[in-house]
VEXTIBA-756765 format. One line per field, with one value per residue: x, y, z of N, C-alpha, C in turn. Coordinates in nm, 2 decimals. Example, Ala and Ser with C-alpha at 12.3 -4.5 7.8 and 13.67 -1.06 7.14 Angstrom:
REM VEXTIBA-756765
n_c1 = 1.32,1.28
n_c2 = -0.57,-0.22
n_c3 = 0.78,0.71
ca_c1 = 1.23,1.37
ca_c2 = -0.45,-0.11
ca_c3 = 0.78,0.71
c_c1 = 1.32,1.29
c_c2 = -0.33,0.00
c_c3 = 0.78,0.79
//
This chain:
REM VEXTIBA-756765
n_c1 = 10.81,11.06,11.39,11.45,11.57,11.49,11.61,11.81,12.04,12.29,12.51,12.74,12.79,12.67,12.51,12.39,12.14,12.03,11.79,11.65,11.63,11.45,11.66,11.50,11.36,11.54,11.68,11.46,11.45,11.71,11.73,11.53,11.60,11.89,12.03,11.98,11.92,12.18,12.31,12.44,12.80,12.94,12.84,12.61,12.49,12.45,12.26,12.02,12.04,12.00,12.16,12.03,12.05,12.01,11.92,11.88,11.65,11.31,10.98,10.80,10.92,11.14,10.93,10.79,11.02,11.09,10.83,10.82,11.03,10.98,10.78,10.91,11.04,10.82,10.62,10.37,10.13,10.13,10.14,9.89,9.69,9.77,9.71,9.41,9.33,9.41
n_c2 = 11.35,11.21,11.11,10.81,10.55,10.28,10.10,9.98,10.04,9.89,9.77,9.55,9.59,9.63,9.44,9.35,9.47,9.60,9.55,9.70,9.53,9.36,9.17,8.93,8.92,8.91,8.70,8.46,8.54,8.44,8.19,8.08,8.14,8.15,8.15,8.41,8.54,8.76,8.85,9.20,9.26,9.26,9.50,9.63,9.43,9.26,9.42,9.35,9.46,9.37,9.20,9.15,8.93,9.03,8.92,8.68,8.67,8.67,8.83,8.85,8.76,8.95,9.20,9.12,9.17,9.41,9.50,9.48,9.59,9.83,9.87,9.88,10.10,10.28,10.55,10.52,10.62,10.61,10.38,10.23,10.40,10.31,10.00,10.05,10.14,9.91
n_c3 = 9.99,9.90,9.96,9.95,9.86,9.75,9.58,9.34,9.00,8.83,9.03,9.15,8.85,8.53,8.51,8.76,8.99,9.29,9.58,9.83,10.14,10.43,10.64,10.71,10.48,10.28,10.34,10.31,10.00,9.90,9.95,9.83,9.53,9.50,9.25,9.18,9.40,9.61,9.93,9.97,10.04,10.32,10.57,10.47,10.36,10.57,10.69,10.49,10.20,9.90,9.61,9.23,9.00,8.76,8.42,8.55,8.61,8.61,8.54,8.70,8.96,8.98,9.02,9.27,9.41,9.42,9.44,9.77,9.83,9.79,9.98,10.20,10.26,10.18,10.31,10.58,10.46,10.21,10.14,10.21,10.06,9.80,9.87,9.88,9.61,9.49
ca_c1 = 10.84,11.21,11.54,11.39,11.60,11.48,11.64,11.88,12.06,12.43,12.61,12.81,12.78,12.56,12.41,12.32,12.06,12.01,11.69,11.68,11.50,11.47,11.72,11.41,11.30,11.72,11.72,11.38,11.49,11.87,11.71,11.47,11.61,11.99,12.09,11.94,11.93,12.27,12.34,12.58,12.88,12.95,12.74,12.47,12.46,12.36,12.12,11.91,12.02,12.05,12.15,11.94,12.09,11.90,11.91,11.80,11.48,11.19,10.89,10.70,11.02,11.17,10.83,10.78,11.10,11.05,10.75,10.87,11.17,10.93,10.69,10.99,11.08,10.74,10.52,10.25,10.01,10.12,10.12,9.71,9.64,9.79,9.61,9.27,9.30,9.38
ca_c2 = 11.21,11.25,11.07,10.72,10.44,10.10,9.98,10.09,9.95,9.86,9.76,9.58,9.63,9.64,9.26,9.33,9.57,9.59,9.59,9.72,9.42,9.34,9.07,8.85,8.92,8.86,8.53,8.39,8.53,8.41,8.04,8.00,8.16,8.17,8.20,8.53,8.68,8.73,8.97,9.23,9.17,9.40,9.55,9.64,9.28,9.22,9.48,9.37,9.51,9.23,9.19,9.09,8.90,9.10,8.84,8.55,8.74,8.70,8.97,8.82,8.76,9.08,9.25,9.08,9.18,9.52,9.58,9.42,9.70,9.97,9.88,9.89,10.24,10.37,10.62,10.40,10.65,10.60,10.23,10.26,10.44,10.20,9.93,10.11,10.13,9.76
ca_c3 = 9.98,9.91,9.97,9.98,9.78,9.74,9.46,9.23,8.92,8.86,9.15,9.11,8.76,8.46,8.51,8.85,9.07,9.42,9.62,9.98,10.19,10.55,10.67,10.67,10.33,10.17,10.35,10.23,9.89,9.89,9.98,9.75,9.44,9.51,9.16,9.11,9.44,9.66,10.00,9.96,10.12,10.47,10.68,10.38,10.28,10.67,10.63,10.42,10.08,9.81,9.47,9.18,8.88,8.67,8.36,8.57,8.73,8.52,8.60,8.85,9.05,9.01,9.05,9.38,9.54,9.38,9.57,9.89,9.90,9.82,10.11,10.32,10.29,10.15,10.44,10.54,10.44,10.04,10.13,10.24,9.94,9.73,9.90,9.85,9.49,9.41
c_c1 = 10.99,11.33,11.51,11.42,11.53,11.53,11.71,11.95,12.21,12.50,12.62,12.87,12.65,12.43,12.35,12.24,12.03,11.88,11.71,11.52,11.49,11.59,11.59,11.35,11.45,11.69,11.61,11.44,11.58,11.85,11.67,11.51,11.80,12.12,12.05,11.92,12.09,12.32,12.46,12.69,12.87,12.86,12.61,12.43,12.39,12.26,11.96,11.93,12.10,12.03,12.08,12.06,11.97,11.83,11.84,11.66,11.37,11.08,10.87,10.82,11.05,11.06,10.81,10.91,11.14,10.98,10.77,10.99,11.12,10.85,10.78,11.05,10.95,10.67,10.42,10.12,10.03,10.09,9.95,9.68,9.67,9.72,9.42,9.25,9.31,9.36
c_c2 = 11.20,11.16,10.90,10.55,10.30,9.98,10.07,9.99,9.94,9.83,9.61,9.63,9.60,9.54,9.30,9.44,9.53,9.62,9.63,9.64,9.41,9.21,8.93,8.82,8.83,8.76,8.46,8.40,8.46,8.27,7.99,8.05,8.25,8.22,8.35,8.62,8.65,8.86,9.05,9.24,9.32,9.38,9.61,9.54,9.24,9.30,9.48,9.38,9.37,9.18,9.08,9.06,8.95,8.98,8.75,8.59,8.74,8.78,8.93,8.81,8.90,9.21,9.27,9.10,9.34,9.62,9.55,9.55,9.81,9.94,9.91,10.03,10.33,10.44,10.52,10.45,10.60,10.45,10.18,10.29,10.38,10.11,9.95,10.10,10.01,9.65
c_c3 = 9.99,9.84,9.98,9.89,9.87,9.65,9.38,9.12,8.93,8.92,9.14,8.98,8.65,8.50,8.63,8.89,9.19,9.50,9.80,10.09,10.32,10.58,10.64,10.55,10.23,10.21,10.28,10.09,9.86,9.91,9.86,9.58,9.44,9.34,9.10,9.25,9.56,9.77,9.97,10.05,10.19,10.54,10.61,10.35,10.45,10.69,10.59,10.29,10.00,9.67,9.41,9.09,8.79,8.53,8.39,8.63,8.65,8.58,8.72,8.94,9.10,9.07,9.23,9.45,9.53,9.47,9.72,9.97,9.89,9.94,10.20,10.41,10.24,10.28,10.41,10.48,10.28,10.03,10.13,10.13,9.82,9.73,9.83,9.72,9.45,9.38
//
């Protein structure tokens, strides 16, 4: 499996975490829940990858943009097998 970030914590610092999304996914996000999610700036912020306000994210939020950044980089076979079970 490996090398395969989708999400990590800290960046910029404590409060925030970063999910790795499609361009299509950050913008939906970054519309409809602007106080909690925000692209990072550069050429990763065009990307795709886009900070969470950790504090403001209640589960289901964070959950949902959680699993969104693992599908993105998961093999589709783990993704199938996932599916199958739930």
């Amino acid at each position: 499996m490996g090398k395969r970030v989708f999400a990590t914590l800290g960046y910029p610092d404590d409060a925030w975490g970063m999910v790795k999304l499609t361009p299509e996914q950050q913008s939906m996000l970054v519309e409809a829940e602007p106080d909690i999610f925000r692209p990072l700036p550069g050429g990763w912020g065009n990307g795709g990858s886009t900070n969470v306000r950790l504090a403001k994210a209640d589960p289901k939020t964070l959950q949902s943009a959680l699993s969104m950044a693992w599908r993105n980089v998961a093999p589709k076979s783990l993704i199938k097998s996932q599916e199958a079970k739930g």
